[in-house]
C-alpha positions in Angstrom: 20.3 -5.5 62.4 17.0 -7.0 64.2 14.7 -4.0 65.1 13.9 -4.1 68.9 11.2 -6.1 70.6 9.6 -2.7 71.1 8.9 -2.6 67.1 8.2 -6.6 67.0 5.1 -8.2 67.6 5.0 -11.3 69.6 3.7 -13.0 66.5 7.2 -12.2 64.5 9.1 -12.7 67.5 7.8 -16.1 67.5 8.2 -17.0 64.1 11.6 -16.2 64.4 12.3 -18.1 67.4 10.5 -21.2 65.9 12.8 -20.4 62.4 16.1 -19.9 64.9 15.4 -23.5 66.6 15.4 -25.0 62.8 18.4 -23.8 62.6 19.9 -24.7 65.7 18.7 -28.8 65.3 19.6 -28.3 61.3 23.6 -27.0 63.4 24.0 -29.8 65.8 23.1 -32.5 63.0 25.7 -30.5 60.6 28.4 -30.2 63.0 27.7 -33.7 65.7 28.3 -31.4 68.6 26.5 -29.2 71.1 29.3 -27.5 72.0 30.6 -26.3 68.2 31.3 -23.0 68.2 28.5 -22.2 65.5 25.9 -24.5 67.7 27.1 -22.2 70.8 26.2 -18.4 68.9 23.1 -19.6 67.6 22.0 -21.2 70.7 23.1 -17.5 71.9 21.1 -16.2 69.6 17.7 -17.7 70.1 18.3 -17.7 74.0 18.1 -13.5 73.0 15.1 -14.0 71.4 13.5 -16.0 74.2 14.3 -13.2 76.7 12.9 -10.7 74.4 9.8 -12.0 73.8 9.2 -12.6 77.6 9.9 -8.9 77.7 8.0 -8.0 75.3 5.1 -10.1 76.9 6.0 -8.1 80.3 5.2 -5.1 78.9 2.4 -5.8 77.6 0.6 -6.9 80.9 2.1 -3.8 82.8 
């Protein structure tokens, strides 16, 4: 289980995005499509990350 992006840094959030995206290319090239069910929950995945380091950036400017 990922901790919350109230225990994250934006540092490790980032590295795990950037890791995540590997992933994602290393998914479509494996599987030739964009809309394989794998490719789909990763994409899912990093798109969570995304929104929680925006979040996390939020609160730190409020």
């Amino acid at each position: 289980m990922r901790p919350s992006y109230a225990t994250r840094n934006s540092k490790a959030l980032k590295e795990e995005i950037e890791s995540l995206r590997q992933e994602l290319v290393r998914s479509v090239h494996t599987n030739g499509s964009f809309v394989h069910e794998q490719v789909l929950h990763i994409s899912q995945q990093l798109d969570k990350l995304i929104f929680e380091l925006q979040r996390h950036k939020q609160k730190k400017t409020n």
